[in-house]
C-alpha positions in Angstrom: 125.9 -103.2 207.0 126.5 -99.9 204.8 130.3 -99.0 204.2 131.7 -96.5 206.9 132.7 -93.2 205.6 136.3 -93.5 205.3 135.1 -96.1 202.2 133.7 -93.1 200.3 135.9 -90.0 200.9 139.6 -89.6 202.4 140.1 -88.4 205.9 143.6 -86.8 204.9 145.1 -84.9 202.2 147.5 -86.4 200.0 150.9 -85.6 198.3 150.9 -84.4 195.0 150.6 -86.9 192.4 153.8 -87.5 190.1 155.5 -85.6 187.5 155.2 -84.7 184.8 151.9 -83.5 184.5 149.1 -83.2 181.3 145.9 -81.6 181.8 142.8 -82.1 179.5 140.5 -79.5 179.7 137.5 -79.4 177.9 137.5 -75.4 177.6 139.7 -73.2 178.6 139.0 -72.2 182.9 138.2 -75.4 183.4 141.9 -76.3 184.2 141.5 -73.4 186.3 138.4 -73.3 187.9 139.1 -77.3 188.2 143.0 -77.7 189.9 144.5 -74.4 189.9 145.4 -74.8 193.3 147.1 -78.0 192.6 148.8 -77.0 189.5 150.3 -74.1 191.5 151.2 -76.5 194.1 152.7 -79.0 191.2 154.8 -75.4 190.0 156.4 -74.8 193.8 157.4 -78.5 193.5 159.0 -78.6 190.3 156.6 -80.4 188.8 156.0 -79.8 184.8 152.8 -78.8 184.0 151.2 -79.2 180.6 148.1 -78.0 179.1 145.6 -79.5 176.5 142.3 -77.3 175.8 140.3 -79.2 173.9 137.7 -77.2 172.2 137.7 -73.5 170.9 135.3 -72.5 173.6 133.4 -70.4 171.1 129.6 -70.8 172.8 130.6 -69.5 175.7 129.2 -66.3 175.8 128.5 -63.4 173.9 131.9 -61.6 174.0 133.3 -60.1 170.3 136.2 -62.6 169.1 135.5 -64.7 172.2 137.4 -67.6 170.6 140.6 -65.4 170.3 139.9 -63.9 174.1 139.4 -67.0 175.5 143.1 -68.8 174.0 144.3 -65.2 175.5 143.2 -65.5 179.0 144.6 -69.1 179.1 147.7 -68.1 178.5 147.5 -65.4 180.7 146.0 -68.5 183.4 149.3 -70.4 182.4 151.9 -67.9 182.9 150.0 -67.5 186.9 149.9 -71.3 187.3 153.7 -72.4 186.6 152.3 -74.5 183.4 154.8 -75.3 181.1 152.9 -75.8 177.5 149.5 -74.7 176.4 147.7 -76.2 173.7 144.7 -75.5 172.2 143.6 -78.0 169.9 140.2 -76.0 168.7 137.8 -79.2 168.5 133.6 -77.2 168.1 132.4 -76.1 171.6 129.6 -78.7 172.1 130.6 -80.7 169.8 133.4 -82.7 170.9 133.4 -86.5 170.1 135.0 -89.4 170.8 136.9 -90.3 167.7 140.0 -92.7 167.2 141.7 -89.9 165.5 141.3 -87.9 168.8 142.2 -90.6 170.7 145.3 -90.9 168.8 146.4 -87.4 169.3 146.0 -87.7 173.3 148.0 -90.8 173.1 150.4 -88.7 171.3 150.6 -85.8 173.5 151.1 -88.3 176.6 154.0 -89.8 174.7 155.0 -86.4 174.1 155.6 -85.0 177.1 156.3 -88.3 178.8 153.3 -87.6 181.5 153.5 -89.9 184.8 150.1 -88.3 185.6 147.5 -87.7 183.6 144.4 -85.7 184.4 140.7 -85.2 182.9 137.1 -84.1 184.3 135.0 -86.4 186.0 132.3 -88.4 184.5 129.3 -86.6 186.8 130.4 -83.1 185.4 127.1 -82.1 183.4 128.5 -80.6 180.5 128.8 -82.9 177.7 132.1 -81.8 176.5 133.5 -82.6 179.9 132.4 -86.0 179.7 133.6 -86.2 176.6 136.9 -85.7 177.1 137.0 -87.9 180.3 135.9 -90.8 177.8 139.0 -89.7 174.8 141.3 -89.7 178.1 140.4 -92.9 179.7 140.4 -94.9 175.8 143.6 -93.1 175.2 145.1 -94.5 178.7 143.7 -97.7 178.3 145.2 -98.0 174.6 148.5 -96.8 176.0 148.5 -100.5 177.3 149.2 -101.3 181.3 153.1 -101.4 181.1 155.4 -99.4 183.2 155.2 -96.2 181.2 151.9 -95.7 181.1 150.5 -92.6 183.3 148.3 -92.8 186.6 144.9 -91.5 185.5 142.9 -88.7 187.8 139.4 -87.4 186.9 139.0 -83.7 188.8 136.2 -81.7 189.8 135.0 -78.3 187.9 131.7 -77.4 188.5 130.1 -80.1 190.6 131.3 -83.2 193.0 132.5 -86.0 191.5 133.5 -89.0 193.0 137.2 -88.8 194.6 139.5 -90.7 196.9 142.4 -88.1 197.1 142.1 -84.2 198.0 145.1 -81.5 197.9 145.4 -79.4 200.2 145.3 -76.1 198.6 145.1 -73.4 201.8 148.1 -72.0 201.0 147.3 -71.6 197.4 143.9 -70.1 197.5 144.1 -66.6 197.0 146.2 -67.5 193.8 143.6 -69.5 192.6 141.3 -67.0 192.8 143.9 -64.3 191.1 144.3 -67.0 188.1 140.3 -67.5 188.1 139.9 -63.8 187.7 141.7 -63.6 184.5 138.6 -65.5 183.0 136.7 -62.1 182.7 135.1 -63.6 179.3 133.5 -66.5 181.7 133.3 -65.2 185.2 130.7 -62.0 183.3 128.6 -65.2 182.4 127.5 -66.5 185.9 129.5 -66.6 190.1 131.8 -69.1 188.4 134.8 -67.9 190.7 132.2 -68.0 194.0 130.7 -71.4 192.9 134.5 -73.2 192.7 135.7 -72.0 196.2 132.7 -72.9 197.5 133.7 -76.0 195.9 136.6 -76.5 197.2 135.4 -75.2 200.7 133.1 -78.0 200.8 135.8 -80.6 200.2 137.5 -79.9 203.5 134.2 -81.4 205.3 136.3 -85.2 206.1 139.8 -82.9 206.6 141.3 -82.1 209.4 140.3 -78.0 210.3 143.5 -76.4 209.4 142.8 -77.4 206.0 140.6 -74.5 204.7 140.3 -75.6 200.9 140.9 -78.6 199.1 140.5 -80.3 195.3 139.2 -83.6 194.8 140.5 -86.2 192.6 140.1 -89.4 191.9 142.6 -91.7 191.4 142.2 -94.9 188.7 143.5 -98.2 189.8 145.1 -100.3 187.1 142.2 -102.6 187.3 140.0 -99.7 187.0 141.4 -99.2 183.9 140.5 -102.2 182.2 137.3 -101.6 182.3 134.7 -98.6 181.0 134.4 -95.5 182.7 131.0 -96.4 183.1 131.6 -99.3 185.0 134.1 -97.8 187.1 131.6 -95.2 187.9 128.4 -97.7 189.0 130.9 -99.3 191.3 131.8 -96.5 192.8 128.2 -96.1 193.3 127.6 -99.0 194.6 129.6 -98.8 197.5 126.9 -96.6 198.9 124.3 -98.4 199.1 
């Protein structure tokens, strides 16, 4: 017998997970494009938010400066989401790697702001700097040890579906999303990035109950999740489909 659906994907939305918050982001709009609605959710709450963009963004496009315009318009993302602290830490676009001296740093930051929740993209997104940071997050995490301090651990969705077992219910937050998406002009001129994320997030609500008209997908870690690799993780999530 195969597993029954409510094995794969959640039937309900969930409460937000707990504060204080710190996002990785592999560019910047990707925290955006990614959990806007929840970070503006997380803001309503009280919640701290706290921002890392890891790379300088600077293939992105053709745009003059586009490094400069790009740490502008997440700032100007921020302010619209409630986050607390932006960082840019200015690592090559496409060329992100997993180093022990980046590790360090997000261990660092997560100290730093005392996160109970940690977030990063999810290890099916395609571009390789997503990936990349999901693997700095998770040996970060993992070398913060398994005590009481250390954070949950969430992958999100940016551009394609990952695998999840929690959704937000972002309905309410929608049309704020897409006001904080907008300010990505320097992206949003490259392809339907802003059409392509609500559909998304549309397509999340497929398990939810109809009032629900968008939703973000996480997934949450289990601390013996977190012992082992991502990629481990990952083919046993896998595995429960077939």
């Amino acid at each position: 017998m195969l597993n029954p659906e409510h094995r794969l994907i959640p039937f309900e939305t969930s409460a937000l997970p707990p504060g204080p918050w710190l996002v990785f982001a592999p560019h910047a709009d990707d925290e955006t494009y990614g959990m806007a609605g929840s970070l503006l959710k997380a803001s309503e709450a009280g919640i701290q938010t706290h921002l890392v963009v890891m790379t300088d963004g600077a293939l992105g496009g053709d745009t003059e400066n586009l490094v400069d315009v790009r740490e502008r318009e997440v700032h100007q993302a921020a302010k619209i989401l409630g986050i607390n602290s932006v960082d840019s830490w200015q690592q090559p676009d496409r060329g992100l790697t997993v180093s022990a001296e980046l590790v360090d740093r997000v261990c660092d930051k997560v100290r730093e702001v005392g996160a109970a929740s940690v977030f990063f993209p999810g290890p099916l997104e395609l571009h390789p700097d997503h990936r990349i940071t999901a693997l700095l997050t998770w040996a970060a995490v993992q070398k913060l040890g398994n005590g009481a301090s250390t954070p949950n651990a969430y992958s999100y969705e940016i551009g394609v579906q990952n695998p999840v077992n929690l959704f937000i219910d972002i309905t309410i937050q929608r049309a704020r999303k897409e006001q904080a998406m907008a300010v990505y002009a320097s992206q949003n001129d490259e392809n339907n990035y802003e059409e392509l994320v609500l559909s998304l997030d549309k397509g999340r609500t497929f398990t939810l109950p109809a009032m629900v008209s968008h939703a973000e997908g996480f997934y949450l870690y289990s601390k013996e999740e977190l012992t082992m690799s991502l990629k481990e993780v990952l083919h046993n999530i896998i595995d429960l489909y077939l």
